[in-house]
Chimera marker file (.cmm) of the C-alpha trace (Angstrom):
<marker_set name="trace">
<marker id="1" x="-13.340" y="-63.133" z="38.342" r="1" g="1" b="0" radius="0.5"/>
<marker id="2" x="-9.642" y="-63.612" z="37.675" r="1" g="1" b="0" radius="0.5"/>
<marker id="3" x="-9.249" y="-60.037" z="36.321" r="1" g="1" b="0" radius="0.5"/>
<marker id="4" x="-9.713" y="-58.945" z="40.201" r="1" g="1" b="0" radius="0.5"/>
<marker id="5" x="-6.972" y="-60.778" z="41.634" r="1" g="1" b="0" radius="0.5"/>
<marker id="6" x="-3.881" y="-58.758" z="41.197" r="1" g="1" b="0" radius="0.5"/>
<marker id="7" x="-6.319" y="-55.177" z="41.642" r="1" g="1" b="0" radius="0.5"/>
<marker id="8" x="-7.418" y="-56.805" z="45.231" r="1" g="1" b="0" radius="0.5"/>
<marker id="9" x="-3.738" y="-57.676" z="46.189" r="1" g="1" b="0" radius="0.5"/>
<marker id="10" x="-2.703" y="-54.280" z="45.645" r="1" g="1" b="0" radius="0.5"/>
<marker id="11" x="-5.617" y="-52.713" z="47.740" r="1" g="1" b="0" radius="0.5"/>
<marker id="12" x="-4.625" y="-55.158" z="50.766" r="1" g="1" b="0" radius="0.5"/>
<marker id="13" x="-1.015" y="-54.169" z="50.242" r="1" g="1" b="0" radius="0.5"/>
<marker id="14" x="-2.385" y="-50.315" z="50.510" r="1" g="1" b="0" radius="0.5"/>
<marker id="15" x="-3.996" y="-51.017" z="53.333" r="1" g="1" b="0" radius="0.5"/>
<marker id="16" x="-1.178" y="-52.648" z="55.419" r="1" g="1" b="0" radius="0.5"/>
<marker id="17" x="0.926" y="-50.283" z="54.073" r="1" g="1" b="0" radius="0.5"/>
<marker id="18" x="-1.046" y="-47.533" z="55.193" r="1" g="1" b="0" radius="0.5"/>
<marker id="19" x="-1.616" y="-49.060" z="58.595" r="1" g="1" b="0" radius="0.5"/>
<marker id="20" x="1.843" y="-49.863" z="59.147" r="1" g="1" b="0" radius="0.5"/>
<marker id="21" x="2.273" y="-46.061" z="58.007" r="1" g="1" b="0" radius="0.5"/>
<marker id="22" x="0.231" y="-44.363" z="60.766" r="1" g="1" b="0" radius="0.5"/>
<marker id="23" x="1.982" y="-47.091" z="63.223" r="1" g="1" b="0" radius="0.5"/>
<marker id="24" x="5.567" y="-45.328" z="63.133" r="1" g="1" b="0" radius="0.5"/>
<marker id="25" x="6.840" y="-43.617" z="65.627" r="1" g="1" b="0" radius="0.5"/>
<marker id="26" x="6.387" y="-39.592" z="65.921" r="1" g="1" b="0" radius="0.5"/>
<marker id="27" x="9.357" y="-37.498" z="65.213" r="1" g="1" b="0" radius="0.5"/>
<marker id="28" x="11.461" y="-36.569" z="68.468" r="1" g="1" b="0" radius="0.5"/>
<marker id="29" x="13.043" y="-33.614" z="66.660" r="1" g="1" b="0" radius="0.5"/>
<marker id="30" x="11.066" y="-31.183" z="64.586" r="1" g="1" b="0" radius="0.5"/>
<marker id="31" x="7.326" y="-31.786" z="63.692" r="1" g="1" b="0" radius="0.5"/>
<marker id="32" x="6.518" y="-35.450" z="65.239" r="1" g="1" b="0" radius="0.5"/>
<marker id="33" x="4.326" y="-36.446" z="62.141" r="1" g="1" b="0" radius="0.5"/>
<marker id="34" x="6.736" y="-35.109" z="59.979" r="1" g="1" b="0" radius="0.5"/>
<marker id="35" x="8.024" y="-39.209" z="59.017" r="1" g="1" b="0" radius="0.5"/>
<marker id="36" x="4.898" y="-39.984" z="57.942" r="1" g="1" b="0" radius="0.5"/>
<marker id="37" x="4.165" y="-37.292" z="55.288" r="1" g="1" b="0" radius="0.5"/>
<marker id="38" x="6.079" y="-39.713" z="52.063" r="1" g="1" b="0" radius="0.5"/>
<marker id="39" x="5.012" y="-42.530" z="53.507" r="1" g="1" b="0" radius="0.5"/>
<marker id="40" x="1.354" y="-41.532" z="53.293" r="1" g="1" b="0" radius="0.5"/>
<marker id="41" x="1.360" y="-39.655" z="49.983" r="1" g="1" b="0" radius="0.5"/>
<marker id="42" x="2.472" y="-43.113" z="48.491" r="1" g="1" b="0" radius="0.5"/>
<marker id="43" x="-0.086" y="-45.321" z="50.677" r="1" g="1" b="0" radius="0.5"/>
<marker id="44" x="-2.630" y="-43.018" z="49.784" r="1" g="1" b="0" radius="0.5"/>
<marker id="45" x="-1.822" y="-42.721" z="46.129" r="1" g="1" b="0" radius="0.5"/>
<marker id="46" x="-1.580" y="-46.891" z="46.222" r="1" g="1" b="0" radius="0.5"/>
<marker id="47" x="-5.058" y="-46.851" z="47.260" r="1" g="1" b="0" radius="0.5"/>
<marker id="48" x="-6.308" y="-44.446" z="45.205" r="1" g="1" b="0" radius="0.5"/>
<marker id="49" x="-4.546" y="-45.978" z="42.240" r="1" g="1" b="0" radius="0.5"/>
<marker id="50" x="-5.806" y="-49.446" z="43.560" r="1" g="1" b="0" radius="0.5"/>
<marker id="51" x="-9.878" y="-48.774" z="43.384" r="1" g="1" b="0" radius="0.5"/>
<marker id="52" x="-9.325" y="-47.234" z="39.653" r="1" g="1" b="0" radius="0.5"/>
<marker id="53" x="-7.523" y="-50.060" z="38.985" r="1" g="1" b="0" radius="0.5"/>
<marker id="54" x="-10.611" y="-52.196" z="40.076" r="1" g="1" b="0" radius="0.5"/>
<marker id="55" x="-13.045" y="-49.661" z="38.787" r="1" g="1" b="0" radius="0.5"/>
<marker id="56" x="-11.633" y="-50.062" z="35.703" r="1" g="1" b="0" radius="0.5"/>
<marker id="57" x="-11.974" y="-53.746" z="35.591" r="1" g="1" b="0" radius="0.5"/>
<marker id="58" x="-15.747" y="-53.182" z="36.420" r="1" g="1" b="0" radius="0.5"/>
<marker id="59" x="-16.205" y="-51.244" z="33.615" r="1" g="1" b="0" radius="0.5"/>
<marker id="60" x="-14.322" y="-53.478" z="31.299" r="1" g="1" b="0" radius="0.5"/>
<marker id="61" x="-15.655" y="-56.840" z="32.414" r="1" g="1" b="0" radius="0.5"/>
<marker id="62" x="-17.598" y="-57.700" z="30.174" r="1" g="1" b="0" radius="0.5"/>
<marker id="63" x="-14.737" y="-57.989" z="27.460" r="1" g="1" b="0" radius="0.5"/>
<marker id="64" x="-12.980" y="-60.691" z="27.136" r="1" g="1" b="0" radius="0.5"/>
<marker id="65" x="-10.031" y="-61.282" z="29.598" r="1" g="1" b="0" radius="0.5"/>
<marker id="66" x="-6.852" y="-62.727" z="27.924" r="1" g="1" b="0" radius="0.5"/>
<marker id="67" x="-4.083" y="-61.305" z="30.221" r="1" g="1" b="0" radius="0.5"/>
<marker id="68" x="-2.770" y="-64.781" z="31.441" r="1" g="1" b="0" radius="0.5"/>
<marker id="69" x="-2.362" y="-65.769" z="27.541" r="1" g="1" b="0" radius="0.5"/>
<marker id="70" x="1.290" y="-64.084" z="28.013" r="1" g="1" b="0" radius="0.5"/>
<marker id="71" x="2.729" y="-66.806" z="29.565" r="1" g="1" b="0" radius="0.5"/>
<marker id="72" x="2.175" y="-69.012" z="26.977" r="1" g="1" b="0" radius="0.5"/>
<marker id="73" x="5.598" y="-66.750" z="25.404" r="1" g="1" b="0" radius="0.5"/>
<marker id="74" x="8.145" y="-69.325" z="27.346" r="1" g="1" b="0" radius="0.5"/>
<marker id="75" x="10.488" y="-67.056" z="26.638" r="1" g="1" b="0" radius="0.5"/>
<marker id="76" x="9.287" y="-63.914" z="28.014" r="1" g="1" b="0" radius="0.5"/>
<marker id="77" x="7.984" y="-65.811" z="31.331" r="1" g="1" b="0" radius="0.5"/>
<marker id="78" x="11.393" y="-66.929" z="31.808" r="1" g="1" b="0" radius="0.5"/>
<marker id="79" x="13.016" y="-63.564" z="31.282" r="1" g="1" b="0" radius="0.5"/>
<marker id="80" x="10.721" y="-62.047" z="33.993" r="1" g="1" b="0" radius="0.5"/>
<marker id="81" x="11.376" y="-64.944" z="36.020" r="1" g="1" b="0" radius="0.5"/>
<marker id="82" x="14.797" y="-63.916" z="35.618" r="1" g="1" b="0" radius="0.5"/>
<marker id="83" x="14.151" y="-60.375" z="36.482" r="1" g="1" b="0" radius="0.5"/>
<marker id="84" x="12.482" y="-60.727" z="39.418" r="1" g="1" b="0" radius="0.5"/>
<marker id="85" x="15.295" y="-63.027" z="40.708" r="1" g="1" b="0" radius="0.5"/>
<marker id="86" x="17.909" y="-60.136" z="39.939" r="1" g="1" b="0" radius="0.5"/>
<marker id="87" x="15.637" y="-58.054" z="41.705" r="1" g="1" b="0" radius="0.5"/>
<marker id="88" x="15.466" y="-60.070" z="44.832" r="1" g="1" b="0" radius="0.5"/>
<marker id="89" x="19.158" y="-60.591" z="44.901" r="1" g="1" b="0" radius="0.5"/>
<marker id="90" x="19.521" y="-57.025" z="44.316" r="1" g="1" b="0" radius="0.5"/>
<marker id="91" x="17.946" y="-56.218" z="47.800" r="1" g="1" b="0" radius="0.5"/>
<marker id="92" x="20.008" y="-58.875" z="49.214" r="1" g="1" b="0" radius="0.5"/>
<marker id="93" x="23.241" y="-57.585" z="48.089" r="1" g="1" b="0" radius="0.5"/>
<marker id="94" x="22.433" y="-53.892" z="48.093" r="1" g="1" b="0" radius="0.5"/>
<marker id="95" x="23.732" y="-53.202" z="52.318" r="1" g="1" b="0" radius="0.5"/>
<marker id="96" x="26.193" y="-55.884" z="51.802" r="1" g="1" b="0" radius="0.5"/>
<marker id="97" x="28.429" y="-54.492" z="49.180" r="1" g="1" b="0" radius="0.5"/>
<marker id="98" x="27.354" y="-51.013" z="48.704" r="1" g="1" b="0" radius="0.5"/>
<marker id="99" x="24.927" y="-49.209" z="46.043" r="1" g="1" b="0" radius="0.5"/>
<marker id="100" x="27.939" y="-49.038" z="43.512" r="1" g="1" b="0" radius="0.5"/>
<marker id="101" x="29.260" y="-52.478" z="42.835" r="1" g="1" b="0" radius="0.5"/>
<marker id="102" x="25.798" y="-53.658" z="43.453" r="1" g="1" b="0" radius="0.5"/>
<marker id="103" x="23.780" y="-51.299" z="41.172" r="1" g="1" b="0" radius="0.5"/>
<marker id="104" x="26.384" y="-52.075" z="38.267" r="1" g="1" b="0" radius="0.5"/>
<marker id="105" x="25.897" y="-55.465" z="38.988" r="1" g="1" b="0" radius="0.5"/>
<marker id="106" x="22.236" y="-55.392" z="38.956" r="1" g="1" b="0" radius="0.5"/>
<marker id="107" x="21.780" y="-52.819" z="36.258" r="1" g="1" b="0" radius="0.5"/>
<marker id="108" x="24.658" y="-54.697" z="33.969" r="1" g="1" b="0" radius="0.5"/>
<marker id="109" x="22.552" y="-58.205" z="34.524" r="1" g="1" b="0" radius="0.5"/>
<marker id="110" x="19.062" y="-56.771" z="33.506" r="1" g="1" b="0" radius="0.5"/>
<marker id="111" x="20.927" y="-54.394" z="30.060" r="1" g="1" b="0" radius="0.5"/>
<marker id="112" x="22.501" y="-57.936" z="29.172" r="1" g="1" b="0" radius="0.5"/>
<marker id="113" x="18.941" y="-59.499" z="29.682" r="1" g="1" b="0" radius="0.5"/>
<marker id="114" x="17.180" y="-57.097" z="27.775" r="1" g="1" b="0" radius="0.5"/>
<marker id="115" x="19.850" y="-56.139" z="24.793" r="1" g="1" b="0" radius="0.5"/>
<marker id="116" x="21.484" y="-59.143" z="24.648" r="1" g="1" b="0" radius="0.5"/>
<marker id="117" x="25.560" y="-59.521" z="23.794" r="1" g="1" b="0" radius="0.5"/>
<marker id="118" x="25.350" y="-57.783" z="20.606" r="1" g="1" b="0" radius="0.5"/>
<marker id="119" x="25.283" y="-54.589" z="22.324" r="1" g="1" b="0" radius="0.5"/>
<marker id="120" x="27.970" y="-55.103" z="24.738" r="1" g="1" b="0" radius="0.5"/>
<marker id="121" x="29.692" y="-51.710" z="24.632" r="1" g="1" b="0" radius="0.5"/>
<marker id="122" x="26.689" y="-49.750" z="24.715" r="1" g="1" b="0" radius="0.5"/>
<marker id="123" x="25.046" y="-51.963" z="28.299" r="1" g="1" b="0" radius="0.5"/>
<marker id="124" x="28.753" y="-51.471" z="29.771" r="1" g="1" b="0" radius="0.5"/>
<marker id="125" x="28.562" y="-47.521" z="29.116" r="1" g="1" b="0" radius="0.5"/>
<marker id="126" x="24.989" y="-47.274" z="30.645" r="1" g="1" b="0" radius="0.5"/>
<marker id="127" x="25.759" y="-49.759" z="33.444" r="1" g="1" b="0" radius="0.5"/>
<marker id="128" x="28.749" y="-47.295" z="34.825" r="1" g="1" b="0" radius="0.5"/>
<marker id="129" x="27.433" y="-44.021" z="33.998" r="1" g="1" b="0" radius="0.5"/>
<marker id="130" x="24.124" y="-44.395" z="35.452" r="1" g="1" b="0" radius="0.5"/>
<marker id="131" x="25.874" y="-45.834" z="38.239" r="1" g="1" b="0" radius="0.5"/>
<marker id="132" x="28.378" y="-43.505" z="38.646" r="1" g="1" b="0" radius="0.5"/>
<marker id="133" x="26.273" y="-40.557" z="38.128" r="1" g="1" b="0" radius="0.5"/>
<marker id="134" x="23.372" y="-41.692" z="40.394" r="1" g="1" b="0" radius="0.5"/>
<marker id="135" x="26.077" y="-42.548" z="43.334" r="1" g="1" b="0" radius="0.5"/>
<marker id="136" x="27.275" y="-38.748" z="42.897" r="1" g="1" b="0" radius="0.5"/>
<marker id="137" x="24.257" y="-36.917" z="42.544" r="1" g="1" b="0" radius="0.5"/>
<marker id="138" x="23.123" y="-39.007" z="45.960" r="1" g="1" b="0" radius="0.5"/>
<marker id="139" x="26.385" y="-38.617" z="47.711" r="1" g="1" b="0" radius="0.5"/>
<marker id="140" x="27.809" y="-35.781" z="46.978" r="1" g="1" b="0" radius="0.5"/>
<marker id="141" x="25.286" y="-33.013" z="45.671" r="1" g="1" b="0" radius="0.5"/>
<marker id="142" x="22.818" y="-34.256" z="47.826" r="1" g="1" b="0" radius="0.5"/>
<marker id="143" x="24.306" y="-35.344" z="51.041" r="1" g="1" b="0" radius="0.5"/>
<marker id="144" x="22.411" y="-38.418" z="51.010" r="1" g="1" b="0" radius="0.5"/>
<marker id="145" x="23.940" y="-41.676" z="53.155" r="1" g="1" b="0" radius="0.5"/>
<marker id="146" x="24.602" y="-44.603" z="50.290" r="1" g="1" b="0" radius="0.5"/>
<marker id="147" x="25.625" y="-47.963" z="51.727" r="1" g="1" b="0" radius="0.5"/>
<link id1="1" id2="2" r="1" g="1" b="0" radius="0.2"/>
<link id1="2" id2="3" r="1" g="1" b="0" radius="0.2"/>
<link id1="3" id2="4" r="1" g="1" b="0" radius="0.2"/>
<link id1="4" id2="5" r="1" g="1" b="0" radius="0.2"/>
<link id1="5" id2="6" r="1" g="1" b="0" radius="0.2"/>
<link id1="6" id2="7" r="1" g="1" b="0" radius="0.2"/>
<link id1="7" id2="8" r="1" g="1" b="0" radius="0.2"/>
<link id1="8" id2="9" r="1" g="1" b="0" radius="0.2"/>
<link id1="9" id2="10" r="1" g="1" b="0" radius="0.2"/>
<link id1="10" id2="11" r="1" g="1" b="0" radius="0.2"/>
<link id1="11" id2="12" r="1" g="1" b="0" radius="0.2"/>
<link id1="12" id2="13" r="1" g="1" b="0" radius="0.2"/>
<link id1="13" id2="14" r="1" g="1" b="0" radius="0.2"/>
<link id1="14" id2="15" r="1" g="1" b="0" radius="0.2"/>
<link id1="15" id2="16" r="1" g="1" b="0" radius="0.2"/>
<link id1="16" id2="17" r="1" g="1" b="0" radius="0.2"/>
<link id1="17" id2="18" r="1" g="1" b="0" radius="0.2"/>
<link id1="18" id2="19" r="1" g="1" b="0" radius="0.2"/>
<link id1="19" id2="20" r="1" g="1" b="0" radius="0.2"/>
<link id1="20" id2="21" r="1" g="1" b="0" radius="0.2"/>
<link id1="21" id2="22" r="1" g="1" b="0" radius="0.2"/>
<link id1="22" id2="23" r="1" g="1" b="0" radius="0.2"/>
<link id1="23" id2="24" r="1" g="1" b="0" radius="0.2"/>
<link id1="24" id2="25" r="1" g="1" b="0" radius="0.2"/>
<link id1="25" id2="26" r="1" g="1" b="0" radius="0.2"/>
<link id1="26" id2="27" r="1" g="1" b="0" radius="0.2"/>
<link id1="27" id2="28" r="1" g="1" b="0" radius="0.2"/>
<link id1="28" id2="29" r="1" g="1" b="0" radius="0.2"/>
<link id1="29" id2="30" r="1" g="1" b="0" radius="0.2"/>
<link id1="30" id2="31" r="1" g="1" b="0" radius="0.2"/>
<link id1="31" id2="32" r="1" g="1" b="0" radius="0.2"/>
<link id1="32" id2="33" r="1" g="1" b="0" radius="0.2"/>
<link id1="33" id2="34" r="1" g="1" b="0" radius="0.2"/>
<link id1="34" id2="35" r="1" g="1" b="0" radius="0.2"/>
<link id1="35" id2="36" r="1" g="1" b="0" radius="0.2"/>
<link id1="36" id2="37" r="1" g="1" b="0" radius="0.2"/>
<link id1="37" id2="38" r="1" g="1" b="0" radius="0.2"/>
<link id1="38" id2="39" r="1" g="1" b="0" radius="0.2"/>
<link id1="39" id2="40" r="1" g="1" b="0" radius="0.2"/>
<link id1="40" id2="41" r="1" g="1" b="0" radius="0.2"/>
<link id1="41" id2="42" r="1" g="1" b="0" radius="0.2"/>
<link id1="42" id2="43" r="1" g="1" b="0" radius="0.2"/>
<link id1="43" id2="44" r="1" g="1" b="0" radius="0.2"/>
<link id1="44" id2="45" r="1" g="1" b="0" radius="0.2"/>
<link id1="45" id2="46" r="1" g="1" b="0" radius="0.2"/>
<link id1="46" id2="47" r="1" g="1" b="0" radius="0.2"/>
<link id1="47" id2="48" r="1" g="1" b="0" radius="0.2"/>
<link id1="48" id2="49" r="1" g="1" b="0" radius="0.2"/>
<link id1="49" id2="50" r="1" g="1" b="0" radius="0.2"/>
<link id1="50" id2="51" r="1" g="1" b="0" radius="0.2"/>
<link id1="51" id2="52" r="1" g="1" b="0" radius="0.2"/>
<link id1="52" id2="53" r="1" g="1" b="0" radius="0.2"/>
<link id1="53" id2="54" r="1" g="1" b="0" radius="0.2"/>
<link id1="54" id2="55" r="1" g="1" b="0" radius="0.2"/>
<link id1="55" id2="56" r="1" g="1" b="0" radius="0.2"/>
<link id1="56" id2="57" r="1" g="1" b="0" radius="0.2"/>
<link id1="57" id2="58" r="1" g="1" b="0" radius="0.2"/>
<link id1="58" id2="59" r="1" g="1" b="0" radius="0.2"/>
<link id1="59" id2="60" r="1" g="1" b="0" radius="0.2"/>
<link id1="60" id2="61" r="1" g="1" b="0" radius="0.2"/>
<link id1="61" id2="62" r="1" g="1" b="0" radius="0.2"/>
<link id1="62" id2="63" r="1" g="1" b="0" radius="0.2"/>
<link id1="63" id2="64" r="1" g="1" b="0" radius="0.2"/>
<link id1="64" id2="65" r="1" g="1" b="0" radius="0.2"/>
<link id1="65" id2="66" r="1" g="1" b="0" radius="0.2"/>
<link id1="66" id2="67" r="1" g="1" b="0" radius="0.2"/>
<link id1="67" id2="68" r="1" g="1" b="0" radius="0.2"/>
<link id1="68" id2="69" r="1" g="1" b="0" radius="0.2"/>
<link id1="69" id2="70" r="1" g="1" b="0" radius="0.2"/>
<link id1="70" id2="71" r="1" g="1" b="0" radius="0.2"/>
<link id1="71" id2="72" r="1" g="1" b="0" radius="0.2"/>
<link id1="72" id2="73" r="1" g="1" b="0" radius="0.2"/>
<link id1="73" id2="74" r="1" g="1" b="0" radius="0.2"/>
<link id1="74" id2="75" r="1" g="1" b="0" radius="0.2"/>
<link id1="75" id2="76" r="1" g="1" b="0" radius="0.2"/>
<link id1="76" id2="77" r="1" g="1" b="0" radius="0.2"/>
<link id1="77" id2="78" r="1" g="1" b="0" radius="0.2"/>
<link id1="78" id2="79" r="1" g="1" b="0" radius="0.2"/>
<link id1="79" id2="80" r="1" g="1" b="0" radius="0.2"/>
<link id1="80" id2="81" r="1" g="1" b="0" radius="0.2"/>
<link id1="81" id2="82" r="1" g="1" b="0" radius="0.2"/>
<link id1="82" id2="83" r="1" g="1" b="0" radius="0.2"/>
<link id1="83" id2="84" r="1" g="1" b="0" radius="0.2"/>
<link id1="84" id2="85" r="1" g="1" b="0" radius="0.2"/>
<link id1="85" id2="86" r="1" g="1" b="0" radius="0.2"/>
<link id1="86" id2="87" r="1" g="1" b="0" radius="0.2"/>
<link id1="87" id2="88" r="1" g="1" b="0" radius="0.2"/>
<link id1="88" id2="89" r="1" g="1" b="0" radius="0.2"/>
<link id1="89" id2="90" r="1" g="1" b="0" radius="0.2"/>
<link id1="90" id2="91" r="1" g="1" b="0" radius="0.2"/>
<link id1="91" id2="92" r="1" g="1" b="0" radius="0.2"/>
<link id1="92" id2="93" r="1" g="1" b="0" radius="0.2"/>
<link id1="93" id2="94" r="1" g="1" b="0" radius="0.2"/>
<link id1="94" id2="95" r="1" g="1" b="0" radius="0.2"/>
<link id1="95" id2="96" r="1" g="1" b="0" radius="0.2"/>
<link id1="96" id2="97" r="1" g="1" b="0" radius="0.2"/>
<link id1="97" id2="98" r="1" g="1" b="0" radius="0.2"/>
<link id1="98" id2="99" r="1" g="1" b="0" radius="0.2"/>
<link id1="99" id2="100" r="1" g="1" b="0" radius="0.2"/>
<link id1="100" id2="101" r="1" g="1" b="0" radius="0.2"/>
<link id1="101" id2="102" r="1" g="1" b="0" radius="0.2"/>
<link id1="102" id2="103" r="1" g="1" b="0" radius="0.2"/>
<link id1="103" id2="104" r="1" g="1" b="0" radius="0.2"/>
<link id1="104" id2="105" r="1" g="1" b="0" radius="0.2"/>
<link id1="105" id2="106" r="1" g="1" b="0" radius="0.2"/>
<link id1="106" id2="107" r="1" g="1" b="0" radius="0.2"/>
<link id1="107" id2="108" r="1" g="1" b="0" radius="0.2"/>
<link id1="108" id2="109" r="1" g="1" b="0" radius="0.2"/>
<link id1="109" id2="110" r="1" g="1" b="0" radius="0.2"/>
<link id1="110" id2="111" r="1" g="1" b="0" radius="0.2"/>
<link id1="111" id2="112" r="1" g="1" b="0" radius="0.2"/>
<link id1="112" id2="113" r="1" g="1" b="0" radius="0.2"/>
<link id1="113" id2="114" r="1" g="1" b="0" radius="0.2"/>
<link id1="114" id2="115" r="1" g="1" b="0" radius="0.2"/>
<link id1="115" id2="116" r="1" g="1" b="0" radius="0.2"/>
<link id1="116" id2="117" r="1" g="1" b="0" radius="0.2"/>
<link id1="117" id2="118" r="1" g="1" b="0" radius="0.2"/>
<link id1="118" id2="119" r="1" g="1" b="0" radius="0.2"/>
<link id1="119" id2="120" r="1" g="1" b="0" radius="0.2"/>
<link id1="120" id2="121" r="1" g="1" b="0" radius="0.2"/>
<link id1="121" id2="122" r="1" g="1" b="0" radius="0.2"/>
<link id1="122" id2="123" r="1" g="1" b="0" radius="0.2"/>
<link id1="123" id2="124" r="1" g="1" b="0" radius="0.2"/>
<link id1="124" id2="125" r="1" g="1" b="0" radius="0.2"/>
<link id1="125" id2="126" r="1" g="1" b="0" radius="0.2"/>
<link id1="126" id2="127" r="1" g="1" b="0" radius="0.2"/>
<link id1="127" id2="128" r="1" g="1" b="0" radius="0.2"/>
<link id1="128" id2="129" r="1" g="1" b="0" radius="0.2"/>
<link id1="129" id2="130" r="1" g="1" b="0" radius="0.2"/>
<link id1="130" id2="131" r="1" g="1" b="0" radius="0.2"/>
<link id1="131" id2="132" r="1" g="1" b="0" radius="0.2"/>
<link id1="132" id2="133" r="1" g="1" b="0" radius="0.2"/>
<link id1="133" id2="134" r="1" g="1" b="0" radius="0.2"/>
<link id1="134" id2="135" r="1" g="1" b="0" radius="0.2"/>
<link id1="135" id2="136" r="1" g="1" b="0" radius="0.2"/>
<link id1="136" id2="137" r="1" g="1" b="0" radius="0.2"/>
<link id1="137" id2="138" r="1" g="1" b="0" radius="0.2"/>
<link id1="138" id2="139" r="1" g="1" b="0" radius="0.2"/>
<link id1="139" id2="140" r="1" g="1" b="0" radius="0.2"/>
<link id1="140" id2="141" r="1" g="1" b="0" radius="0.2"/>
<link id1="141" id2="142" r="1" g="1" b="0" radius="0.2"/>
<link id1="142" id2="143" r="1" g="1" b="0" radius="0.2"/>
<link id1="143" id2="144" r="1" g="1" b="0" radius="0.2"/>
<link id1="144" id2="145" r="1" g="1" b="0" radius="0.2"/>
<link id1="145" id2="146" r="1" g="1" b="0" radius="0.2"/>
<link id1="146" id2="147" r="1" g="1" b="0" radius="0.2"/>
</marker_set>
């Protein structure tokens, strides 16, 4: 029975995403339902993605179920402990001081996580050219608004 937990969340989350979906507003300008079109592709591809996901646990339940036996590595729960934590204070940061200093924060935090100090020069490089070159290709070829 534990194997259906995290499929079920993500079906509810589907489905209040999709109803909070076809609960927006209609478009004043242009084609009114014209907002919604992303926002259903993904709720819809959620769902979809959701009841294979559970299918697939159907299918497979008679095997044993030894998921959970990860967290017995202390270390790696603590690391994505540690990730979701930079995660969350990415969001919280993100409007605050802007996508740049932000996403080289964030994006230096998890490469020092992941590669350690050893390779110092090389998480540096990443950090600022990913950073650099996704703030470009968003706000200047693209036009698109960064905070």
């Amino acid at each position: 029975m534990i194997r259906f937990i995290v499929p079920s969340i993500i079906l509810l989350i589907s489905v209040i995403y999709l109803i909070l979906t076809f609960n927006l507003p209609e478009s004043k300008v242009g084609n009114p339902t014209a907002a919604m079109n992303y926002p259903l592709l993904i709720g819809f591809s959620l769902l979809g993605l959701s009841i294979l996901y559970i299918l697939s646990e159907i299918k497979d339940r008679k095997k044993i179920f030894d998921a959970y036996k990860i967290f017995s590595d202390r270390e790696l729960t603590i690391k994505v402990i540690i990730v979701l934590v930079l995660c969350l204070g990415y969001t919280f940061i993100f409007e605050r001081i802007g996508f740049l200093i932000s996403t080289i924060l964030f994006l230096g935090a998890l490469l020092f996580l992941i590669n350690g100090r050893r390779k110092w020069l090389m998480n540096i490089i990443v950090t600022i050219l990913f950073s650099f070159i996704s703030w470009y290709t968003f706000a200047e070829l693209l036009s698109v608004s960064l905070p």
